[in-house]
mmCIF file of the protein (N, C-alpha, C, O) and its ligand, coordinates in Angstrom:
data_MODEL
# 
_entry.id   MODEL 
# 
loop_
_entity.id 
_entity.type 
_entity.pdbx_number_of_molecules 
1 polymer     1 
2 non-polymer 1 
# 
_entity_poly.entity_id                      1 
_entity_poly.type                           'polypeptide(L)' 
_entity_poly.nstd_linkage                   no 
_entity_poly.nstd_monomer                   no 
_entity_poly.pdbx_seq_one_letter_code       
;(UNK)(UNK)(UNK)(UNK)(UNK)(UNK)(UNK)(UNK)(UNK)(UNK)(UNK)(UNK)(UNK)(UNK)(UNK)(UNK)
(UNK)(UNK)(UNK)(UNK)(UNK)(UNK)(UNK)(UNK)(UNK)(UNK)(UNK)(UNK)(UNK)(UNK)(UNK)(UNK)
(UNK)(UNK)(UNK)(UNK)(UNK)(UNK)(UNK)(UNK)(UNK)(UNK)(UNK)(UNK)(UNK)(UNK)(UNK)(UNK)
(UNK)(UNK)(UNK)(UNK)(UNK)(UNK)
;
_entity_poly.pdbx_seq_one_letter_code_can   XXXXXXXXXXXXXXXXXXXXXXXXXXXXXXXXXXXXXXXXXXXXXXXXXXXXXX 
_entity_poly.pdbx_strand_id                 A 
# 
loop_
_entity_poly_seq.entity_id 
_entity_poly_seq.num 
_entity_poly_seq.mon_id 
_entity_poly_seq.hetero 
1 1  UNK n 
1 2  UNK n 
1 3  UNK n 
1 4  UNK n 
1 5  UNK n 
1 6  UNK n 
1 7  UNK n 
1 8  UNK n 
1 9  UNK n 
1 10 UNK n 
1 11 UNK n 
1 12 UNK n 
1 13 UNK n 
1 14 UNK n 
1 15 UNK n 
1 16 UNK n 
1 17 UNK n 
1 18 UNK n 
1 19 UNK n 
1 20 UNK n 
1 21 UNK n 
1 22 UNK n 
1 23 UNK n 
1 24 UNK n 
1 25 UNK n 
1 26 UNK n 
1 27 UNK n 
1 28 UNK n 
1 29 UNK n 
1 30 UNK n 
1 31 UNK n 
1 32 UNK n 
1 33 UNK n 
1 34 UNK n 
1 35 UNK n 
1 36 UNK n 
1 37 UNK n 
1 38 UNK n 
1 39 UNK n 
1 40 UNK n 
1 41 UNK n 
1 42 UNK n 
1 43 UNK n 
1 44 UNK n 
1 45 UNK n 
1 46 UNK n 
1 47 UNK n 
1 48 UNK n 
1 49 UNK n 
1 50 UNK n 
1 51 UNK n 
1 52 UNK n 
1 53 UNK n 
1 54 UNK n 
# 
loop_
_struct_asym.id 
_struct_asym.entity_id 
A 1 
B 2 
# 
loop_
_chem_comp.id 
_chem_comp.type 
_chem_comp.mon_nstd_flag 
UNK 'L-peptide linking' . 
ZN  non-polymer         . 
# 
_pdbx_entity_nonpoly.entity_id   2 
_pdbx_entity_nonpoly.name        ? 
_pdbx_entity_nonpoly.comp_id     ZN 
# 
_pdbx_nonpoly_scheme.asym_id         B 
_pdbx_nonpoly_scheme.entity_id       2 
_pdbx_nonpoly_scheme.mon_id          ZN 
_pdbx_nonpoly_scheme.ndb_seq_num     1 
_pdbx_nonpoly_scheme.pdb_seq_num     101 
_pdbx_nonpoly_scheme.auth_seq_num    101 
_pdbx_nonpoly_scheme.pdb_mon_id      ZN 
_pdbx_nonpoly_scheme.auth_mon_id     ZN 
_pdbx_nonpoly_scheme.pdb_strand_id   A 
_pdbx_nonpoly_scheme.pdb_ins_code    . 
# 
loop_
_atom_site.group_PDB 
_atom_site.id 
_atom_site.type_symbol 
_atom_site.label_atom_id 
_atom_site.label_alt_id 
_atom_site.label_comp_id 
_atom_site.label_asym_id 
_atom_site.label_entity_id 
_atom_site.label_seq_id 
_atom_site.pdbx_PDB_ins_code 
_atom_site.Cartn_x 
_atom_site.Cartn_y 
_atom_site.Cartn_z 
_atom_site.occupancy 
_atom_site.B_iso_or_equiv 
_atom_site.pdbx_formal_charge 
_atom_site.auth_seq_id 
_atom_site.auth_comp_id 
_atom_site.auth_asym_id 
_atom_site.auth_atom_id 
_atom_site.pdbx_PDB_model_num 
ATOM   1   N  N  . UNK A 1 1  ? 199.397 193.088 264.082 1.00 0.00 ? 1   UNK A N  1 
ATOM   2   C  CA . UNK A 1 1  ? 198.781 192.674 265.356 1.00 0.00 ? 1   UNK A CA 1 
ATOM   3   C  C  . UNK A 1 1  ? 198.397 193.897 266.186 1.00 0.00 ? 1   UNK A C  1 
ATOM   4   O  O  . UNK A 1 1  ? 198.327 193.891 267.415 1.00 0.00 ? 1   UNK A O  1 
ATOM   5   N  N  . UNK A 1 2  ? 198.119 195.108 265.276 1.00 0.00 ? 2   UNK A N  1 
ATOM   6   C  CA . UNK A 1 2  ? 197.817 196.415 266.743 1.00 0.00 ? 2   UNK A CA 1 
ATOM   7   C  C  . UNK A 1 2  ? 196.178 196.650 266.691 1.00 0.00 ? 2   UNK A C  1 
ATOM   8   O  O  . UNK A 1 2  ? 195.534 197.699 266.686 1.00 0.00 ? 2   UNK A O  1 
ATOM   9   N  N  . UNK A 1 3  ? 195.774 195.326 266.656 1.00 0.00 ? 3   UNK A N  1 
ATOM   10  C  CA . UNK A 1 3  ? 194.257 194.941 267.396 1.00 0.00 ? 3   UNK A CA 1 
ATOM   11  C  C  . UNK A 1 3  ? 194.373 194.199 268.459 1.00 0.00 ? 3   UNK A C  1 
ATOM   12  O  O  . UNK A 1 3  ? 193.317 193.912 269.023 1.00 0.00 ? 3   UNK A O  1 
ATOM   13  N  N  . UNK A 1 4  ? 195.464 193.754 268.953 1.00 0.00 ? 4   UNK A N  1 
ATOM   14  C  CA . UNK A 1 4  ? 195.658 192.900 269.858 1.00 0.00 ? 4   UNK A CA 1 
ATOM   15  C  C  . UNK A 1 4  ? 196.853 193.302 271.100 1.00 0.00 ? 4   UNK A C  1 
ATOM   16  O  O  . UNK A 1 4  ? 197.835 194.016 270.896 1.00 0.00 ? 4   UNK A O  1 
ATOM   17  N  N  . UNK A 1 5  ? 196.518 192.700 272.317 1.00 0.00 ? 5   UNK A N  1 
ATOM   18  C  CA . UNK A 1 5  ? 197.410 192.965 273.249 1.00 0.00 ? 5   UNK A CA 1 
ATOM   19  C  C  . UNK A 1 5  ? 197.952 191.976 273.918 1.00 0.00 ? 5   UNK A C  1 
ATOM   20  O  O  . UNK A 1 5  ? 197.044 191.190 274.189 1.00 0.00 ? 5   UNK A O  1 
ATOM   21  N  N  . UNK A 1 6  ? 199.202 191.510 274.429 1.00 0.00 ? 6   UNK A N  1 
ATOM   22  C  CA . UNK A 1 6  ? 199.424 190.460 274.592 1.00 0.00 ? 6   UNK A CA 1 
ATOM   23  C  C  . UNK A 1 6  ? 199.382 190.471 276.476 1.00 0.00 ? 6   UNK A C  1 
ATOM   24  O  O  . UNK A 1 6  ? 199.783 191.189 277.392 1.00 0.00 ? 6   UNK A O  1 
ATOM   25  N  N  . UNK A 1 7  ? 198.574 189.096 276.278 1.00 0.00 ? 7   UNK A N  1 
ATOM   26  C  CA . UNK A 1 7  ? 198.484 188.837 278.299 1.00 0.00 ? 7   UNK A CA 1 
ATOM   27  C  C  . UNK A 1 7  ? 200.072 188.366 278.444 1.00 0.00 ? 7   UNK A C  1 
ATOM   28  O  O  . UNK A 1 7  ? 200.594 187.788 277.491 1.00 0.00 ? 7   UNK A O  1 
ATOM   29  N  N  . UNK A 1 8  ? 200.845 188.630 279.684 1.00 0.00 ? 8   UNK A N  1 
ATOM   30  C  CA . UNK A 1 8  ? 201.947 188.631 280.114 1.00 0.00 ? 8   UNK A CA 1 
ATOM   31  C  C  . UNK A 1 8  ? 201.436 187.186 280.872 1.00 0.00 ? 8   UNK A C  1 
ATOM   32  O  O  . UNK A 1 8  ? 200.314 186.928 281.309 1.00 0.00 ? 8   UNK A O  1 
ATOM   33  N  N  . UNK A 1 9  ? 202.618 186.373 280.867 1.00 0.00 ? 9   UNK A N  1 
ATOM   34  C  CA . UNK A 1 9  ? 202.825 184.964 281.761 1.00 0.00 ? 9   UNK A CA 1 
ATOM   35  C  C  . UNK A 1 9  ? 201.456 184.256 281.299 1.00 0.00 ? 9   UNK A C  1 
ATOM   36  O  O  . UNK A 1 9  ? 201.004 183.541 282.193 1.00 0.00 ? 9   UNK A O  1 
ATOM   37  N  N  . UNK A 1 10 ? 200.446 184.284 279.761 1.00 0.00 ? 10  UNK A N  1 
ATOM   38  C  CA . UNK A 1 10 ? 199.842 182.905 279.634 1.00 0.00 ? 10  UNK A CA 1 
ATOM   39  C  C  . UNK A 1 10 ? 200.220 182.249 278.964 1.00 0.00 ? 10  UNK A C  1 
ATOM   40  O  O  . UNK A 1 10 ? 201.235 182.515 278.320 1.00 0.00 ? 10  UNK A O  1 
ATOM   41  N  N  . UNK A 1 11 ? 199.663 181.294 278.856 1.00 0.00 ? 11  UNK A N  1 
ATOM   42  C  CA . UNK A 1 11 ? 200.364 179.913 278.077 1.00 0.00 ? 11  UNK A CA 1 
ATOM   43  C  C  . UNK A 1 11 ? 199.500 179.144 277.490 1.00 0.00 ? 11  UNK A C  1 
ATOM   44  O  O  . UNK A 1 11 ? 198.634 178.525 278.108 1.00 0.00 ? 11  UNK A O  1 
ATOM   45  N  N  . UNK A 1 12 ? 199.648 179.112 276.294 1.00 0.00 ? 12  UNK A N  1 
ATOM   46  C  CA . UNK A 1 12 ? 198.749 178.579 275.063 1.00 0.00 ? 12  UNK A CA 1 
ATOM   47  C  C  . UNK A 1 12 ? 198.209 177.545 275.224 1.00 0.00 ? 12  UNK A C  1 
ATOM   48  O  O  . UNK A 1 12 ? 199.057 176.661 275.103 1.00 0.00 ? 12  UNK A O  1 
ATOM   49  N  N  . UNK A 1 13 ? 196.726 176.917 275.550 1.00 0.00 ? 13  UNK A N  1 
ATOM   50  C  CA . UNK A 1 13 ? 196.566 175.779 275.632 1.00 0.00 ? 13  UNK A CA 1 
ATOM   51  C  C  . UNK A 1 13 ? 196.507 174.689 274.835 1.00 0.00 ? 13  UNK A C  1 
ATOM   52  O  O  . UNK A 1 13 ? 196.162 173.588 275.266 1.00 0.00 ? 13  UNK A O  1 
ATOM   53  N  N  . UNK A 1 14 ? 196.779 174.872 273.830 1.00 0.00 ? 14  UNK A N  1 
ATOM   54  C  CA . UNK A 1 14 ? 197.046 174.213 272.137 1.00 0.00 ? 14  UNK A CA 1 
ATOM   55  C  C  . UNK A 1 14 ? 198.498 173.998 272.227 1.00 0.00 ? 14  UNK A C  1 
ATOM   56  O  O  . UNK A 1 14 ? 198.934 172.858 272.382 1.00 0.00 ? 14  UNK A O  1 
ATOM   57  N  N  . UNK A 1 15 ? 199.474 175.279 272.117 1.00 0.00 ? 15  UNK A N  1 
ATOM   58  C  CA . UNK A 1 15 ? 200.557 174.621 272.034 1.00 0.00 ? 15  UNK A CA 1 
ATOM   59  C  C  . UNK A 1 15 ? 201.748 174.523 272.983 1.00 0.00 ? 15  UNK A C  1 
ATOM   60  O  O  . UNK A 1 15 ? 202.910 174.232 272.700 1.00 0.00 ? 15  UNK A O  1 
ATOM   61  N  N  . UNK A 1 16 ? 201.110 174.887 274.406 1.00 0.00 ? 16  UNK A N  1 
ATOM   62  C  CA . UNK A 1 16 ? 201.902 175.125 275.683 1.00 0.00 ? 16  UNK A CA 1 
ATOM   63  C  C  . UNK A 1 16 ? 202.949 176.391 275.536 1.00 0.00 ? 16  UNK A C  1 
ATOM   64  O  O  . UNK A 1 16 ? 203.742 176.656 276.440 1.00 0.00 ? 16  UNK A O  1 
ATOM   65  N  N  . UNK A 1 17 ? 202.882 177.113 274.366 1.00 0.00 ? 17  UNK A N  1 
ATOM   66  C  CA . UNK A 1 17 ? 204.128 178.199 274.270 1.00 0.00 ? 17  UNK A CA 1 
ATOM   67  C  C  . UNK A 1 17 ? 203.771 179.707 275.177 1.00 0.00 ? 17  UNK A C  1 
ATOM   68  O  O  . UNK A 1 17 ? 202.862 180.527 275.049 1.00 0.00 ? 17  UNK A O  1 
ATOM   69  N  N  . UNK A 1 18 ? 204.692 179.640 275.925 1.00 0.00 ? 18  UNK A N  1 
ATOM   70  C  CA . UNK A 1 18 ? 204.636 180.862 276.925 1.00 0.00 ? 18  UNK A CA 1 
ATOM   71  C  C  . UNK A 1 18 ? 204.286 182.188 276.416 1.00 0.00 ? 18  UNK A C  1 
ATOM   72  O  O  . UNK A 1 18 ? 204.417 182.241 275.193 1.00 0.00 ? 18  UNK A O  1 
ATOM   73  N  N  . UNK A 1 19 ? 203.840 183.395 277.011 1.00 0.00 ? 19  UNK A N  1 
ATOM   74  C  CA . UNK A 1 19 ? 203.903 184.836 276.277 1.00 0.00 ? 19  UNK A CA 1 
ATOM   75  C  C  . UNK A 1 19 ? 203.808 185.034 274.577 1.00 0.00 ? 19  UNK A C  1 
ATOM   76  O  O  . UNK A 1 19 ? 204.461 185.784 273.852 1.00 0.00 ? 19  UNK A O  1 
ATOM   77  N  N  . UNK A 1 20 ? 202.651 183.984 274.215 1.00 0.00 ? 20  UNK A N  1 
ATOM   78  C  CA . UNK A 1 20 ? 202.394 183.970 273.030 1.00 0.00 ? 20  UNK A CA 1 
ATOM   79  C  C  . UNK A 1 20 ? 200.767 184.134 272.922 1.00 0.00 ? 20  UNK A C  1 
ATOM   80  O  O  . UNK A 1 20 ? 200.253 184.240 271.809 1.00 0.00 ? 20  UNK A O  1 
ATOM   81  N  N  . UNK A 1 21 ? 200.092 184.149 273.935 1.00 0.00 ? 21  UNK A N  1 
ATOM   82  C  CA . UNK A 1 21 ? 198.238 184.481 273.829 1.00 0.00 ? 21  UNK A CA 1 
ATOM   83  C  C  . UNK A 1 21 ? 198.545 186.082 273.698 1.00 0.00 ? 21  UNK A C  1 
ATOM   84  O  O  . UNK A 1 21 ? 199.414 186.604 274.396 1.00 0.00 ? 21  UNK A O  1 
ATOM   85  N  N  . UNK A 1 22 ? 197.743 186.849 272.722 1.00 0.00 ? 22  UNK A N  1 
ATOM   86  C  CA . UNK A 1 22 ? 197.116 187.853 272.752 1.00 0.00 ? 22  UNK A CA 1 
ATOM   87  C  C  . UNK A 1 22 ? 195.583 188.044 272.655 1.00 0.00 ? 22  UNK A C  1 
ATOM   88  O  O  . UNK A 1 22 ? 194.683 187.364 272.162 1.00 0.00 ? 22  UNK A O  1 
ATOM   89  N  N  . UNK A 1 23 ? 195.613 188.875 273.117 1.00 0.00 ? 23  UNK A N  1 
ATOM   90  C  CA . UNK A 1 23 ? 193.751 189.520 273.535 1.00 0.00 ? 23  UNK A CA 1 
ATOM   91  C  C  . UNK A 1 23 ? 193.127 190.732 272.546 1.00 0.00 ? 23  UNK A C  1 
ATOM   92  O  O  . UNK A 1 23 ? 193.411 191.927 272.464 1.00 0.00 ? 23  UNK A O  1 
ATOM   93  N  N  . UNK A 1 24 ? 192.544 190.231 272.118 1.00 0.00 ? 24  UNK A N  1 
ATOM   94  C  CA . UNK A 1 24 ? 191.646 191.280 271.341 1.00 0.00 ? 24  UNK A CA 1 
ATOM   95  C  C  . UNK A 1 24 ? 191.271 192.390 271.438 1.00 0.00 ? 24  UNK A C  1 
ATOM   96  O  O  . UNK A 1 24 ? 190.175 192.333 271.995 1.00 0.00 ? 24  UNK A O  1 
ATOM   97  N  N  . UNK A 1 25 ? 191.613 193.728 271.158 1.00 0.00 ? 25  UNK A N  1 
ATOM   98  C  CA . UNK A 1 25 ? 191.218 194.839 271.931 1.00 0.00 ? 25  UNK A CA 1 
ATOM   99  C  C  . UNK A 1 25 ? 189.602 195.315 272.246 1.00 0.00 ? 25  UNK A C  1 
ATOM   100 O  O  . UNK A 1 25 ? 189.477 196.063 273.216 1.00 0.00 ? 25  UNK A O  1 
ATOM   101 N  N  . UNK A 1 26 ? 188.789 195.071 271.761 1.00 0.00 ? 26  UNK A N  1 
ATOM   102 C  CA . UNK A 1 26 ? 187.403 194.592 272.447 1.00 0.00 ? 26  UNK A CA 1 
ATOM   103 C  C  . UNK A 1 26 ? 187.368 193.641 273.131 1.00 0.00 ? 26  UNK A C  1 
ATOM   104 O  O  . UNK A 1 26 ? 186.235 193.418 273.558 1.00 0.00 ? 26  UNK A O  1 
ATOM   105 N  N  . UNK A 1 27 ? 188.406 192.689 273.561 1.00 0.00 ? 27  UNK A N  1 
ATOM   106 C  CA . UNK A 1 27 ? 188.179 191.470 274.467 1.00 0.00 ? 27  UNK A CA 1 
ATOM   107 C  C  . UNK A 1 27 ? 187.270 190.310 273.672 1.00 0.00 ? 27  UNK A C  1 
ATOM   108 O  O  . UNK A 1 27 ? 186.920 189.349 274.356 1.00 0.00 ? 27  UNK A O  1 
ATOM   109 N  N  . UNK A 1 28 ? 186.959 190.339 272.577 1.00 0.00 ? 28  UNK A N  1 
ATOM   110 C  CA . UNK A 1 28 ? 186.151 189.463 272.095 1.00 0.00 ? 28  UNK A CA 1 
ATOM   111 C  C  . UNK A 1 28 ? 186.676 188.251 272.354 1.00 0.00 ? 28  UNK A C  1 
ATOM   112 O  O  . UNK A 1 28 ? 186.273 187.566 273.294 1.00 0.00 ? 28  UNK A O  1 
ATOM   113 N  N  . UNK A 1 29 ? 187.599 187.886 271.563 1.00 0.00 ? 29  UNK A N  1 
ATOM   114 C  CA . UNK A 1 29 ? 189.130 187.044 271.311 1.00 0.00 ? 29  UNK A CA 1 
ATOM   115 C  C  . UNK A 1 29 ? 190.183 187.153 271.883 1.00 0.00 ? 29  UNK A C  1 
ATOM   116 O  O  . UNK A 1 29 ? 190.705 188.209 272.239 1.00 0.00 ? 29  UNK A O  1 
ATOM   117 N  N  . UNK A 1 30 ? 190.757 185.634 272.080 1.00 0.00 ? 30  UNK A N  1 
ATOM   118 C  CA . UNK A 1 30 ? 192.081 185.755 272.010 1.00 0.00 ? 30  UNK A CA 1 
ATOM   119 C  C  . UNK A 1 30 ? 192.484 184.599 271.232 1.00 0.00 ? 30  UNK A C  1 
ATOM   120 O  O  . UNK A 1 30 ? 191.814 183.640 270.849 1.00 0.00 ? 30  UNK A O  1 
ATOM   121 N  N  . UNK A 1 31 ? 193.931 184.929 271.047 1.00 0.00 ? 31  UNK A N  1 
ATOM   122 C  CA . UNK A 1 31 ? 194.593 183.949 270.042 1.00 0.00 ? 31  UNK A CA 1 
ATOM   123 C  C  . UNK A 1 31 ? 196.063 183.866 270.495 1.00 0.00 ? 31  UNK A C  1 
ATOM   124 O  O  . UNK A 1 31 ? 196.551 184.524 271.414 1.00 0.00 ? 31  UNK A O  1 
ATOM   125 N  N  . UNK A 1 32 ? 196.660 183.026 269.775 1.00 0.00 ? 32  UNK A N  1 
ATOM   126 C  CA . UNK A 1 32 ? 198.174 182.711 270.002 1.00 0.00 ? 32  UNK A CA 1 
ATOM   127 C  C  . UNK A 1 32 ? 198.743 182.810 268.855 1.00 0.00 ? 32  UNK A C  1 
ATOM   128 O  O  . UNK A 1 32 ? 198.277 182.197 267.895 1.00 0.00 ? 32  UNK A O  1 
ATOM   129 N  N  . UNK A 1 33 ? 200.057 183.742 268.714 1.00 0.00 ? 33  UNK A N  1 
ATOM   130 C  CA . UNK A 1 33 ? 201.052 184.046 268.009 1.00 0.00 ? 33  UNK A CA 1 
ATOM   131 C  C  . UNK A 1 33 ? 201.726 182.883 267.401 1.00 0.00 ? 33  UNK A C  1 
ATOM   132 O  O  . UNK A 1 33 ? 202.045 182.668 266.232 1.00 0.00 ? 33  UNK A O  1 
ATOM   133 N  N  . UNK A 1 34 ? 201.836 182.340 268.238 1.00 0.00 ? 34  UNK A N  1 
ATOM   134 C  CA . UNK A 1 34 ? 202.768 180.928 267.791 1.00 0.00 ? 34  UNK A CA 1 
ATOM   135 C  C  . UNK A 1 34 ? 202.005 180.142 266.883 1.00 0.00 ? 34  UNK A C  1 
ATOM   136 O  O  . UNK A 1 34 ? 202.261 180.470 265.725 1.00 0.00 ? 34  UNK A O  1 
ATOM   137 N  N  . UNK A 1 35 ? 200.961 179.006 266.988 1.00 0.00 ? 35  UNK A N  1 
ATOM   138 C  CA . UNK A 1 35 ? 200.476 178.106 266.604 1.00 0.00 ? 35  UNK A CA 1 
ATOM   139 C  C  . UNK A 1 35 ? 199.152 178.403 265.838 1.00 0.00 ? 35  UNK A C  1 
ATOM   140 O  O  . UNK A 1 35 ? 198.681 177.547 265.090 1.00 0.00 ? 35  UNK A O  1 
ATOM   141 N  N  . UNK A 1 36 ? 198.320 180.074 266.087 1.00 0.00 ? 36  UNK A N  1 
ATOM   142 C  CA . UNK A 1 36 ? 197.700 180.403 265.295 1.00 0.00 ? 36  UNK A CA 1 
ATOM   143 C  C  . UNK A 1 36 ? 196.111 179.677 265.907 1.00 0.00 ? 36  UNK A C  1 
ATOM   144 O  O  . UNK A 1 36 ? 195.013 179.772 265.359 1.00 0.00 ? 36  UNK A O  1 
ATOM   145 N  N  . UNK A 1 37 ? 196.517 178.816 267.453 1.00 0.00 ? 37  UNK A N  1 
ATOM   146 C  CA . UNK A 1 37 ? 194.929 179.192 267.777 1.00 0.00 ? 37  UNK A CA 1 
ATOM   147 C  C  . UNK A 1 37 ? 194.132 180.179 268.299 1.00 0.00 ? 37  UNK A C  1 
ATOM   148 O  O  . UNK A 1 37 ? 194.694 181.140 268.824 1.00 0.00 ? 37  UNK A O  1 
ATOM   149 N  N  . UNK A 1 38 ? 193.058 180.139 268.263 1.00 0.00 ? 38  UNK A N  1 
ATOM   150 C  CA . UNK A 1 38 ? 192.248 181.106 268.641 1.00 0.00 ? 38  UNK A CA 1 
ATOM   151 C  C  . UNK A 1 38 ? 190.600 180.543 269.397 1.00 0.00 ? 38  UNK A C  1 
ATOM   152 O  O  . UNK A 1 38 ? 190.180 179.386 269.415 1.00 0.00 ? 38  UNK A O  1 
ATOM   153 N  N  . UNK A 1 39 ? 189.832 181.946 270.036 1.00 0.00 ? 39  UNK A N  1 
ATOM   154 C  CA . UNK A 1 39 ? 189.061 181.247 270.839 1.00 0.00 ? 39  UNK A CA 1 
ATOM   155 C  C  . UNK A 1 39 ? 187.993 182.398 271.099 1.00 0.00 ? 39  UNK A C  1 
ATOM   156 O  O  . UNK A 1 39 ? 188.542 183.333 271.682 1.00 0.00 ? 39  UNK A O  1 
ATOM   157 N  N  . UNK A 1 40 ? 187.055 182.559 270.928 1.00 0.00 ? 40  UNK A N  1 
ATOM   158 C  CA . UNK A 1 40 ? 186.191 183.648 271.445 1.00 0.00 ? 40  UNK A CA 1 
ATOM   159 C  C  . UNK A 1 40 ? 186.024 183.854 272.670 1.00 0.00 ? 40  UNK A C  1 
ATOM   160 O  O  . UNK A 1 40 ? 185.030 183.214 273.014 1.00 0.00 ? 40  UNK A O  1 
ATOM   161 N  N  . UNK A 1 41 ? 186.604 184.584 273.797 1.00 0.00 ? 41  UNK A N  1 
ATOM   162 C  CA . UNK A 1 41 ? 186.516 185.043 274.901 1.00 0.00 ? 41  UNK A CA 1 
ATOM   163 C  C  . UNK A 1 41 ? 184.905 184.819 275.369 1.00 0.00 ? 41  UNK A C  1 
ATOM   164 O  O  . UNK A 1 41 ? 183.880 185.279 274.867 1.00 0.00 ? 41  UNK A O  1 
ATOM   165 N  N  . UNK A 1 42 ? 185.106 183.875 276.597 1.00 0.00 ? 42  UNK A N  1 
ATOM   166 C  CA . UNK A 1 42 ? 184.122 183.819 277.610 1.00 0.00 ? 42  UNK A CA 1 
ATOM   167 C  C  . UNK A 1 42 ? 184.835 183.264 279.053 1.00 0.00 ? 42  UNK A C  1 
ATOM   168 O  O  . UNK A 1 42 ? 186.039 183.249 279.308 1.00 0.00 ? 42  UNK A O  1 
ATOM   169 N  N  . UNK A 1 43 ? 183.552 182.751 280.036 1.00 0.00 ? 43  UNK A N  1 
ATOM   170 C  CA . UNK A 1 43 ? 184.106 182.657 281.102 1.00 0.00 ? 43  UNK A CA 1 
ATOM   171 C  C  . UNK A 1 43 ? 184.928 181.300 281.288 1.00 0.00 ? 43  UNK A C  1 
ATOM   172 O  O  . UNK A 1 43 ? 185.719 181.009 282.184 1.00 0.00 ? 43  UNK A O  1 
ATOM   173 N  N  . UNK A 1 44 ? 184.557 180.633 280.301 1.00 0.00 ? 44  UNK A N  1 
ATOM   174 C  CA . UNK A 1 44 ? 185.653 179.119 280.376 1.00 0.00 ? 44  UNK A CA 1 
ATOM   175 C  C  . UNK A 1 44 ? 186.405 179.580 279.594 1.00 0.00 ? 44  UNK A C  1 
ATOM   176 O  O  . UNK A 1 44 ? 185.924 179.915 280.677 1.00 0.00 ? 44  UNK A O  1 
ATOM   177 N  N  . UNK A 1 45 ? 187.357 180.138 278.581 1.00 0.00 ? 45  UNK A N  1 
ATOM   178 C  CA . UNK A 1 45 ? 188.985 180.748 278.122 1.00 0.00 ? 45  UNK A CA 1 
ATOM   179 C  C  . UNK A 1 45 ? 189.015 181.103 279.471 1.00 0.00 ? 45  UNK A C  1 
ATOM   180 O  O  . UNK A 1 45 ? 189.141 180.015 280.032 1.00 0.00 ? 45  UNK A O  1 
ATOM   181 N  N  . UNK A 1 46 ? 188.985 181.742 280.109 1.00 0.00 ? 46  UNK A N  1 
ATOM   182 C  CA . UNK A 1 46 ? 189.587 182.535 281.082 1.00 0.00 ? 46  UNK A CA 1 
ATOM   183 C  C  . UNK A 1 46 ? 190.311 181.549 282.419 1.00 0.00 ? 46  UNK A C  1 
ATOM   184 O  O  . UNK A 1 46 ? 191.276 181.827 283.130 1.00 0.00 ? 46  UNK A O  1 
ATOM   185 N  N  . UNK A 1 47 ? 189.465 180.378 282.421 1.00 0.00 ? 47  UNK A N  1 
ATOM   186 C  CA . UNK A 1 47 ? 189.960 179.315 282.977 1.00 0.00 ? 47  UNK A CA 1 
ATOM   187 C  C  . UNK A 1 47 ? 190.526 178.632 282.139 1.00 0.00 ? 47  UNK A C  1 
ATOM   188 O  O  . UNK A 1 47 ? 191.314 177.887 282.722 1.00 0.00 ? 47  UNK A O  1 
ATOM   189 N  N  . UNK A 1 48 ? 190.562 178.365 280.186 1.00 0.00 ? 48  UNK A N  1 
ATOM   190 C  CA . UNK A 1 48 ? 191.635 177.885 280.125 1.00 0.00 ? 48  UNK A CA 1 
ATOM   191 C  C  . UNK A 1 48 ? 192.758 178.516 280.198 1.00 0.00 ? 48  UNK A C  1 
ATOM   192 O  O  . UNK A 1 48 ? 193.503 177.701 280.744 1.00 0.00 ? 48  UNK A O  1 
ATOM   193 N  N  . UNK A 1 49 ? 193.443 179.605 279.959 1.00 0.00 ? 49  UNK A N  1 
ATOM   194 C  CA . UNK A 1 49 ? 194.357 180.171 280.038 1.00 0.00 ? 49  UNK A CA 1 
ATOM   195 C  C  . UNK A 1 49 ? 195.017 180.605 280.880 1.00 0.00 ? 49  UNK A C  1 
ATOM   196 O  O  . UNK A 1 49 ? 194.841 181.671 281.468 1.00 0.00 ? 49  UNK A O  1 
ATOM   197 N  N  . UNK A 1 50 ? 195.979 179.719 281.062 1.00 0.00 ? 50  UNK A N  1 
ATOM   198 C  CA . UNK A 1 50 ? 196.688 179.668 282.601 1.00 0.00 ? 50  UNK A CA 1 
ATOM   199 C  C  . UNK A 1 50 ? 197.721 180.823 282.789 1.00 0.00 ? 50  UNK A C  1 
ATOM   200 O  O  . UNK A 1 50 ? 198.625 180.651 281.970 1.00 0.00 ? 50  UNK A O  1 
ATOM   201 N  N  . UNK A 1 51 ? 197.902 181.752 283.427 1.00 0.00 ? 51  UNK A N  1 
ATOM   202 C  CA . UNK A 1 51 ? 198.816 182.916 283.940 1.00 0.00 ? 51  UNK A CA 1 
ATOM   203 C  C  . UNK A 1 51 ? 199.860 182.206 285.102 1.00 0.00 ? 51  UNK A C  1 
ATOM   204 O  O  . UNK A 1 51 ? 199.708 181.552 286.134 1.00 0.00 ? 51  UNK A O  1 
ATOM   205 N  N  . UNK A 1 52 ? 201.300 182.867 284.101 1.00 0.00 ? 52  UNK A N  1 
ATOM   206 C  CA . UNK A 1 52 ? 202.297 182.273 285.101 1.00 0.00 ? 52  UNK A CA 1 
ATOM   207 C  C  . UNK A 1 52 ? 203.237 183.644 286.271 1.00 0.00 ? 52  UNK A C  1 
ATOM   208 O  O  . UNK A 1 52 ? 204.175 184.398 286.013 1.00 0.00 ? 52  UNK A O  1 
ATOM   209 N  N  . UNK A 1 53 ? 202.595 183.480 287.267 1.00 0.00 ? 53  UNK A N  1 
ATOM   210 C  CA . UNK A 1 53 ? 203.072 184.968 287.745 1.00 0.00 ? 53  UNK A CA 1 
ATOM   211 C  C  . UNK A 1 53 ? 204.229 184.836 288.630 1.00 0.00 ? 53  UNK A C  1 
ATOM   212 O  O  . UNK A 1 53 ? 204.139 184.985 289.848 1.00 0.00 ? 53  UNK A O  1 
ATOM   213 N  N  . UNK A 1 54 ? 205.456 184.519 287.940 1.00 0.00 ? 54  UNK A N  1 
ATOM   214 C  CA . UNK A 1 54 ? 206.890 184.760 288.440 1.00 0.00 ? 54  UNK A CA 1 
ATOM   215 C  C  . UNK A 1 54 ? 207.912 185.614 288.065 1.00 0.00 ? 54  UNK A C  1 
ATOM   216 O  O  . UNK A 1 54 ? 208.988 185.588 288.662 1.00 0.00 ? 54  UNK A O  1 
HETATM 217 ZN ZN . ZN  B 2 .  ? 199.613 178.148 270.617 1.00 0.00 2 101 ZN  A ZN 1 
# 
């Protein structure tokens, strides 16, 4: 995975699992560790992917 960086506090919208989206290091993509979805980065991912900042 050292093409990828992981966003802190999002949460997978496939499988609700916390600190499991990583980001593509071109930003193209992101995907989830856990469940293995994925999504080509635009301006709607960015609204799905909810950040939990506590
Ligand atoms: Zn997932």
């Amino acid at each position: 995975m050292k093409d990828y960086k992981f966003i802190a506090g999002a949460i997978c919208p496939a499988c609700g699992e916390k600190d499991s989206i990583v980001l593509k290091n071109d930003d193209s993509q992101i995907r989830c560790i856990a469940c293995n979805f994925y999504q080509n980065k635009d301006k709607s991912t960015i609204e799905t992917i909810k950040i939990i900042n506590d």
